[in-house]
LOTI-705643 format. One line per 8 residues: number of its first residue (from 1); for each residue x, y, z of N, C-alpha, C. Coordinates in steps of 0.02 Angstrom, whole numbers. Atoms other than C-alpha are relative to their C-alpha. Last residue first. Layout:
// LOTI-705643
NUM) X:Y:Z:X:Y:Z:X:Y:Z ~ ...
END
This chain:
// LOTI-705643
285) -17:-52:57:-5283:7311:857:-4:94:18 ~ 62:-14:35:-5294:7202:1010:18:50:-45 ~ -23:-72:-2:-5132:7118:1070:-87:-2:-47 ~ -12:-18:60:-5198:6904:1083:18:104:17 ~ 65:-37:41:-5230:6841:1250:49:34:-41 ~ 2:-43:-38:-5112:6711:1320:-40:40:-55 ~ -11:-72:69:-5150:6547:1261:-16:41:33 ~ 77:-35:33:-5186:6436:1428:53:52:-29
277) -15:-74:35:-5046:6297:1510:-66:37:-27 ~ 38:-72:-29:-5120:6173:1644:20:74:-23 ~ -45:-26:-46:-4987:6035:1600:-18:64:45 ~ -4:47:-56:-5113:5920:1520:41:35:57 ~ 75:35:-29:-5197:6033:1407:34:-21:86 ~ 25:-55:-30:-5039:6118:1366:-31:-6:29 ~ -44:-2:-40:-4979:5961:1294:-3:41:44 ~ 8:65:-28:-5141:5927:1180:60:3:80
269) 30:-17:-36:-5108:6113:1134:-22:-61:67 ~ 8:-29:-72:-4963:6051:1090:-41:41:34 ~ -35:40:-20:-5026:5935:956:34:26:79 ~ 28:54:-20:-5143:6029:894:37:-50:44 ~ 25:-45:-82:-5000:6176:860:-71:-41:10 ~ -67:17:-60:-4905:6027:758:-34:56:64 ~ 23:69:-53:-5094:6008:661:74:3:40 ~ 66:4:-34:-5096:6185:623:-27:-50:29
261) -14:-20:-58:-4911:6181:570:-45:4:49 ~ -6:44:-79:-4934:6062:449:11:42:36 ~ 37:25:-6:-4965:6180:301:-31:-47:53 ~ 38:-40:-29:-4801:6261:325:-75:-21:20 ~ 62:13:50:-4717:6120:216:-40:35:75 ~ 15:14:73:-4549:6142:216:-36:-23:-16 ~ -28:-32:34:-4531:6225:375:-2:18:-79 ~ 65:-35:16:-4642:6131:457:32:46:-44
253) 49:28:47:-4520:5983:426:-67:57:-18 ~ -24:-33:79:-4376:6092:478:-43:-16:-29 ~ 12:-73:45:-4491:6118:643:31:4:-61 ~ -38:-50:-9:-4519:5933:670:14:50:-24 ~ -38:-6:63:-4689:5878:656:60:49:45 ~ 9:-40:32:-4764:5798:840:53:14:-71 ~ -36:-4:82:-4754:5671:955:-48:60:-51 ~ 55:-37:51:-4824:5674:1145:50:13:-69
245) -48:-23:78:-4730:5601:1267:-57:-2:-36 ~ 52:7:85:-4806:5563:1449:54:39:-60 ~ 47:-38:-3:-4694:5504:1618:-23:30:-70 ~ 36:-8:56:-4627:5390:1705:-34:56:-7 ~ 10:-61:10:-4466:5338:1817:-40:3:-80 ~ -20:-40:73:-4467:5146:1844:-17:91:15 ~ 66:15:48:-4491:5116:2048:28:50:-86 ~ -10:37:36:-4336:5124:2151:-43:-36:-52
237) 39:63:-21:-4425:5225:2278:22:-92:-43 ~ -26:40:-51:-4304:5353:2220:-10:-48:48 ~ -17:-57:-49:-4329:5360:2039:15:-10:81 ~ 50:33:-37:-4285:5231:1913:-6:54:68 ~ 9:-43:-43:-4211:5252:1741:-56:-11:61 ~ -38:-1:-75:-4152:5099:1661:15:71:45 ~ -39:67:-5:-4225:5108:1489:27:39:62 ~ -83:45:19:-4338:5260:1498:28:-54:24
229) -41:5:-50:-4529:5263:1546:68:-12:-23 ~ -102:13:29:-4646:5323:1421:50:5:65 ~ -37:35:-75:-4852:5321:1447:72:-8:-16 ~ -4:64:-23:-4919:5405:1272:60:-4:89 ~ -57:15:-49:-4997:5551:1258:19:-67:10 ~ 12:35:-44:-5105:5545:1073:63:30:68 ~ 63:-27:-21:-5125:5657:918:-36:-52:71 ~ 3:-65:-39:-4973:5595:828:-72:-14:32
221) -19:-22:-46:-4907:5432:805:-15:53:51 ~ 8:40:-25:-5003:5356:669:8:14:66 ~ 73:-17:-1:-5002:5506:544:-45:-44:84 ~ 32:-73:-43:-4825:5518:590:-54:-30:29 ~ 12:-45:58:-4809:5328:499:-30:50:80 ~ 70:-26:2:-4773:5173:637:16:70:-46 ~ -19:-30:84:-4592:5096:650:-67:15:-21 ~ 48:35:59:-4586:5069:840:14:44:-57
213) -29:86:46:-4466:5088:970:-46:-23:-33 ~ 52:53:-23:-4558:5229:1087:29:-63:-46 ~ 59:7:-52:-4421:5338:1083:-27:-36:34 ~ -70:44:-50:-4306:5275:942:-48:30:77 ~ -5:75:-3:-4482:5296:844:53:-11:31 ~ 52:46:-9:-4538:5470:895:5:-72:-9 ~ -12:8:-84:-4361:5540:888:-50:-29:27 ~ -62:31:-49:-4338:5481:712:2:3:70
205) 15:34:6:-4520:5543:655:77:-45:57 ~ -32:35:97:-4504:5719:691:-12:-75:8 ~ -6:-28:56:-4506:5804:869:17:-35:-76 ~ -67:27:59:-4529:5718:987:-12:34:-30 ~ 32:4:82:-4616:5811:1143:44:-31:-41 ~ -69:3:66:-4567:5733:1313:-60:0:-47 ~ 6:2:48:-4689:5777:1476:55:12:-44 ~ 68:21:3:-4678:5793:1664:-28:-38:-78
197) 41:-25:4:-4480:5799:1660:-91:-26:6 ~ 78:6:-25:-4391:5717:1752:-44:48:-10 ~ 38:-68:-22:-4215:5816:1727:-82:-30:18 ~ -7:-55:-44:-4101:5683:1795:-47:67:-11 ~ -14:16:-48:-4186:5528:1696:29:54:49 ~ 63:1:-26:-4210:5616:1554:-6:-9:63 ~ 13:-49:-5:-4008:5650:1554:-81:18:1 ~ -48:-27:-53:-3963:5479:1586:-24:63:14
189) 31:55:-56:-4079:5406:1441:-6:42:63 ~ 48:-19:3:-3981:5521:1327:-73:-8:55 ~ -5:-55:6:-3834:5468:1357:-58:38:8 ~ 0:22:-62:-3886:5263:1350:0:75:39 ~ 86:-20:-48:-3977:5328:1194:10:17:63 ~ 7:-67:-28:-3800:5400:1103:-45:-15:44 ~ -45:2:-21:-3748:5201:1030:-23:72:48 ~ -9:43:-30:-3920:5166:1003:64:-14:33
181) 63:-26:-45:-3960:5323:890:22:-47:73 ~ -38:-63:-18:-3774:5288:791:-59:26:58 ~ -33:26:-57:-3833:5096:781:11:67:19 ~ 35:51:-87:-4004:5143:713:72:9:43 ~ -3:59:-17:-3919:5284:595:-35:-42:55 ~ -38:20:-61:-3954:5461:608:-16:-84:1 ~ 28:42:-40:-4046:5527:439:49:-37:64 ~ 54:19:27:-3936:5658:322:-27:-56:86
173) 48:-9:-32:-3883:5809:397:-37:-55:-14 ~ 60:-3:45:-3756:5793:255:-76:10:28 ~ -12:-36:77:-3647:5706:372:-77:21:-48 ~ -11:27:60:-3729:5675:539:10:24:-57 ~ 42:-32:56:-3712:5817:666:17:-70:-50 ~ -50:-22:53:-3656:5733:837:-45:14:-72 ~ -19:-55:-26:-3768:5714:992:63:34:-47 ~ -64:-17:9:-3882:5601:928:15:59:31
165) -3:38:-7:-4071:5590:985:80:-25:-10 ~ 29:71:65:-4090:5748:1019:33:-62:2 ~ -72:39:4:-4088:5898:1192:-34:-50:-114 ~ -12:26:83:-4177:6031:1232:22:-44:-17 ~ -81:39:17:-4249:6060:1415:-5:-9:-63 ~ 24:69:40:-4401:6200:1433:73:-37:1 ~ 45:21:-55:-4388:6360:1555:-3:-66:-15 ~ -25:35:-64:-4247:6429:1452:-48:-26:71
157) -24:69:49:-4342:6428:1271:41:-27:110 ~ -66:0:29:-4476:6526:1366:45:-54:-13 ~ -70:19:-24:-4644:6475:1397:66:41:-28 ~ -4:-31:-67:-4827:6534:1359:73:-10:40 ~ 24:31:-75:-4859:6387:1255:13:41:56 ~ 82:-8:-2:-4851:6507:1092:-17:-29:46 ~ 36:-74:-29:-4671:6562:1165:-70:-21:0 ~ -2:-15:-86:-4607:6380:1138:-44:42:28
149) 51:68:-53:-4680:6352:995:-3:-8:21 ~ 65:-30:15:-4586:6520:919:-68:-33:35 ~ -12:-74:-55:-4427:6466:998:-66:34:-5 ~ -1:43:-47:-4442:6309:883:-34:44:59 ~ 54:15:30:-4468:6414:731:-40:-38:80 ~ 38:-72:7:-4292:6502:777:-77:-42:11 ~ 2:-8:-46:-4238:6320:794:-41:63:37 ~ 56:55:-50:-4270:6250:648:-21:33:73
141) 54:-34:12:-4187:6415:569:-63:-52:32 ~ 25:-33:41:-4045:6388:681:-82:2:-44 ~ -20:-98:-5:-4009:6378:854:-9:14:-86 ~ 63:-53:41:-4105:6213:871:14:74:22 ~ 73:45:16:-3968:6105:1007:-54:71:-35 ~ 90:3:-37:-3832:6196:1053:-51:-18:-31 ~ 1:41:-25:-3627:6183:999:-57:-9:48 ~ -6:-43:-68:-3608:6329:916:-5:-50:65
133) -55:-56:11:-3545:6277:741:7:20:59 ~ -68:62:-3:-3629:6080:763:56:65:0 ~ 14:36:-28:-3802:6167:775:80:-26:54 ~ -16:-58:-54:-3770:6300:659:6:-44:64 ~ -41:-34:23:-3743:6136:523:18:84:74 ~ -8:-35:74:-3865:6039:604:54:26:-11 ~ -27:-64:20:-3873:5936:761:-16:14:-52 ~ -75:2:10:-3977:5778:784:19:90:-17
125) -42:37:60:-4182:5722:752:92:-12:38 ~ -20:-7:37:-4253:5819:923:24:-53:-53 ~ -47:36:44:-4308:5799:1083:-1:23:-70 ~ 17:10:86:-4426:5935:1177:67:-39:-33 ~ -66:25:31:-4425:5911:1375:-9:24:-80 ~ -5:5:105:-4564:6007:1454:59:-13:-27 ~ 39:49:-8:-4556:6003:1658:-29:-25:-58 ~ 72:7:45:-4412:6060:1660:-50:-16:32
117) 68:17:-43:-4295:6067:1825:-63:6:-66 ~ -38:50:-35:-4116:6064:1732:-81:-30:43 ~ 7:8:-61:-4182:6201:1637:16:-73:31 ~ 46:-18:-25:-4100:6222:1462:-19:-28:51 ~ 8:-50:-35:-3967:6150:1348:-78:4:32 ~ 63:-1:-41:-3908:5967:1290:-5:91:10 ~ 33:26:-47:-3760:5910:1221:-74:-12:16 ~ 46:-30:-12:-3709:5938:1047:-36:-21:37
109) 59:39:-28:-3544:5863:1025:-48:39:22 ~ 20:0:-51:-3426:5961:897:-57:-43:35 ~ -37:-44:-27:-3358:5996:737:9:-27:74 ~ 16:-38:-59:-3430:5832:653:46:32:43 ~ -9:-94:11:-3328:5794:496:-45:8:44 ~ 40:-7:47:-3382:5581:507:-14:89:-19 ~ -63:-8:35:-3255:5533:630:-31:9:-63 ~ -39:-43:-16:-3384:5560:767:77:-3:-21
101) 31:-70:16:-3517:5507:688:61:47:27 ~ -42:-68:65:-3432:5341:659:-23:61:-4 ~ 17:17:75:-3484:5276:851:14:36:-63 ~ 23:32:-29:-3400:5294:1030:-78:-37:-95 ~ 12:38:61:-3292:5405:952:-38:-81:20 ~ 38:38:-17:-3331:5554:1093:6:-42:-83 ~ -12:-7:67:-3215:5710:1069:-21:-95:-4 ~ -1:-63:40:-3265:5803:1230:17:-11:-82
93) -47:-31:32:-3302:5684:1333:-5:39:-43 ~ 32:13:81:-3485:5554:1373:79:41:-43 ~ -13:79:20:-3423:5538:1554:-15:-7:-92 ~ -64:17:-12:-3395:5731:1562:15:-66:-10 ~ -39:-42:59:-3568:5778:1495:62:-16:18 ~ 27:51:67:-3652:5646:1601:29:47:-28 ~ -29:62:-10:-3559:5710:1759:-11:-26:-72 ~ -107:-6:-13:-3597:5891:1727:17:-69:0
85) 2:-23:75:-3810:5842:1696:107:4:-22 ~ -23:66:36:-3759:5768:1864:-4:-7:-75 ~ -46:36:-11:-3732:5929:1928:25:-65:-15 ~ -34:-49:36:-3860:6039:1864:69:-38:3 ~ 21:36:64:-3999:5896:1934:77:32:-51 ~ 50:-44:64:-3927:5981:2100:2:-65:-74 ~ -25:-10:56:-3800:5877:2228:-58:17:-36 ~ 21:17:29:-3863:5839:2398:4:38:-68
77) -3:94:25:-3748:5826:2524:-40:-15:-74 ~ -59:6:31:-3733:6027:2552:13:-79:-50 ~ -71:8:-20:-3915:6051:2560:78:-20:-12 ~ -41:77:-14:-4028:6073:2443:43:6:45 ~ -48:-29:-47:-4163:6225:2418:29:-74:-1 ~ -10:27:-87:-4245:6179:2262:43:17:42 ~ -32:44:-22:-4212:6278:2103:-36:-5:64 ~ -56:-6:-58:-4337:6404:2055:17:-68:17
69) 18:34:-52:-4450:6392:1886:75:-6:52 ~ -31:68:13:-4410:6539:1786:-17:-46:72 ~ -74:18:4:-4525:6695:1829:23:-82:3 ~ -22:-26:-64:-4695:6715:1775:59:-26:-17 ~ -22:61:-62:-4725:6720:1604:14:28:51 ~ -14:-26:-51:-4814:6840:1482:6:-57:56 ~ 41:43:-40:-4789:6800:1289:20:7:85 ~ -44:27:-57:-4757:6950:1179:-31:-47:71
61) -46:-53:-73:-4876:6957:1095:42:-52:20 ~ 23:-81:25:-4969:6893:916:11:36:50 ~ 35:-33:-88:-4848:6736:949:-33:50:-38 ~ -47:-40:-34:-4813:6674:754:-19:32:59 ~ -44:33:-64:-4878:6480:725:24:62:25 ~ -49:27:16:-4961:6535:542:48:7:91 ~ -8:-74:26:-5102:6648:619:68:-24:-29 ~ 28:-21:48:-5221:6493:649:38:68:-48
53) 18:59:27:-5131:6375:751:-36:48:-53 ~ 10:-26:101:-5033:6530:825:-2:-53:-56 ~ 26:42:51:-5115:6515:1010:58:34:-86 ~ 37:-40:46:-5004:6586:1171:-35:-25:-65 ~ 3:49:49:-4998:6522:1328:-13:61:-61 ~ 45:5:68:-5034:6603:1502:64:-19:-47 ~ -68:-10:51:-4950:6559:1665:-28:6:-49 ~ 12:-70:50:-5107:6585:1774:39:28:-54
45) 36:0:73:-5123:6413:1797:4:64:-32 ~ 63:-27:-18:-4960:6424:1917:-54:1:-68 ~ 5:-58:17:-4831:6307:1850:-62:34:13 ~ -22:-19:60:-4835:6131:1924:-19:72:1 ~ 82:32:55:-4840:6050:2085:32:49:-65 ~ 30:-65:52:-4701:6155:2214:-24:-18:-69 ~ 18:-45:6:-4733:6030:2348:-9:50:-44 ~ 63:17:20:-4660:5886:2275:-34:44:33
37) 8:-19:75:-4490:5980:2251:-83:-19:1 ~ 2:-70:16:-4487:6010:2432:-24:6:-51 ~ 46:-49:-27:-4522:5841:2504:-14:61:-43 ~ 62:33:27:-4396:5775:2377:-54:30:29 ~ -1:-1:52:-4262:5888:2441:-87:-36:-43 ~ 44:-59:-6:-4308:5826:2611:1:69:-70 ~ 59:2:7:-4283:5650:2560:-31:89:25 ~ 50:0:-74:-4136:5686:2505:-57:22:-4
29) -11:-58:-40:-4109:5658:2340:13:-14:67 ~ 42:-8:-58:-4053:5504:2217:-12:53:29 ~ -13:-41:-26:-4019:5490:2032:-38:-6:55 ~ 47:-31:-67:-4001:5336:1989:29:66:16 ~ -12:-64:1:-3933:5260:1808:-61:35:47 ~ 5:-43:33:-3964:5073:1818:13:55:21 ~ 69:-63:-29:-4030:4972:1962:12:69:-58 ~ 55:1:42:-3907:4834:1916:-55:49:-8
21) 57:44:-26:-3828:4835:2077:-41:-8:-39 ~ -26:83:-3:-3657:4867:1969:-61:-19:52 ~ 14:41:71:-3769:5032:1904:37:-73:5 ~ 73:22:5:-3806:5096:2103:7:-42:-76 ~ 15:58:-43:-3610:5071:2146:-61:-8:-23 ~ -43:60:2:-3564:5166:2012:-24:-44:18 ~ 55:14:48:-3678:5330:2023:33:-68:-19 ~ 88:15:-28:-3585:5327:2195:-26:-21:-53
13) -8:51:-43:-3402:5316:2143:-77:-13:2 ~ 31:56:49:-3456:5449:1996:14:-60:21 ~ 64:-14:43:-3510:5581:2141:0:-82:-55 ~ 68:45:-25:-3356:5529:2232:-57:-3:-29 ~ 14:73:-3:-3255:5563:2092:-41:-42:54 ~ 8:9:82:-3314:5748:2043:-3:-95:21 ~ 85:9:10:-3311:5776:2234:-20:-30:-51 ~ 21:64:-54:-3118:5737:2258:-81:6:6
5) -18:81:33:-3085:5835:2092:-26:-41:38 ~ -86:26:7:-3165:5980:2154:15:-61:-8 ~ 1:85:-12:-3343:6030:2091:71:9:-19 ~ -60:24:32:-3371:6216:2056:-2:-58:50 ~ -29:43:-51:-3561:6276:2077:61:-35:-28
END
């Protein structure tokens, strides 16, 4: 869908007026939009899943999905999730010094990819090195690994949203600053807030504590859903927008210590549980 200039600015006239009423970053529908979406409930149960808590995390098949979840029908007035995802990537720019990460040798801003209609978010730490070359969120070996945790829930990577807590590669990959997390959240926020998902995984400790805003140990974090409503997201009843996060090891962490991977596939089974996913049956010898 191409957006002409005189749409582009009504669009950010509107999301305007709702943040000088205080009401924060709104996305609204029509209500027959809404109707629609709350009809189509979640992924048929028969979407199978796949287990590799015991076979080191790798699918033992190819995992069998139905097809990608279908956009809503909308009418002309009512602008797609796909479209304001466009707004927040255009208000945020293309060479964004809004904190030192982005005079700190970062190539590029590393938005966001994947379904606009999730219903599985997965956050992240920050770019990497392939990360920051191609400009997508866990394309390399984290990511590969990622793709793998995807499949074992029976999903593809494009059915799920990606995004992290920065959107620039910190030097050295090393740790993402408070203010550099706190300067990117409002960004971040924005883009939960339009895809609504059912469930946010963290990934790693950093996205679990700018998250939920506490300084708690993994061990502490994991093996629960917690209740998570973003800062100034509110849906169209004007009621907070909520919904469950589940923390887990991030994949470089399983990376370099494989041993955890049996409690990170615990962790989304826990997520599976709730979303009506099932491990798809194993290839027989």
């Amino acid at each position: 869908m191409t957006l002409t200039p005189e749409t582009k600015a009504a669009l950010r006239n509107r999301l305007q007026f709702y943040r000088e009423l205080g009401i924060g970053p709104l996305y609204r529908q029509s209500s027959s939009q809404l109707q629609t979406e709350t009809q189509l409930g979640p992924p048929e149960s028969s979407r199978p899943a796949a287990g590799w808590g015991e076979a080191g995390m790798e699918p033992q098949a190819e995992p069998r999905v139905g097809p990608p979840r279908s956009e809503p029908s909308r009418g002309a007035a009512a602008p797609g999730r796909d479209t304001f995802l466009r707004i927040i990537r255009e208000d945020l720019g293309d060479d964004c010094q809004r904190c030192k990460l982005g005079r700190l040798g970062r190539k590029q801003i590393v938005f966001g990819t994947g379904d606009p209609y999730a219903e599985l978010m997965f956050i992240g730490e920050g770019p990497g090195a392939d990360e920051d070359e191609q400009g997508l969120p866990f394309v390399g070996r984290a990511g590969q690994l990622l793709n793998n945790m995807i499949a074992a829930m029976g999903l593809k990577r494009e059915q799920v949203y990606i995004a992290n807590i920065v959107k620039c590669r910190p030097p050295q990959n090393r740790t993402p600053e408070r203010d550099e997390c706190d300067t990117c959240s409002p960004f971040l926020m924005r883009q939960i807030g339009v895809i609504r998902p059912e469930v946010i995984v963290a990934l790693g400790a950093t996205a679990a504590k700018n998250l939920l805003s506490v300084q708690d140990s993994m061990a502490s974090l994991r093996g629960r859903l917690y209740d998570f409503s973003p800062p100034g997201v509110v849906i169209d009843t004007g009621e907070p927008f909520e919904c469950k996060l589940a923390v887990t090891y991030h994949p470089a962490f399983l990376l370099r210590d494989p041993r955890q991977k049996k409690e990170a596939w615990k962790d989304l089974q826990m997520v599976m549980e709730y979303l009506g996913l099932k491990a798809p049956a194993r290839k027989e010898d």
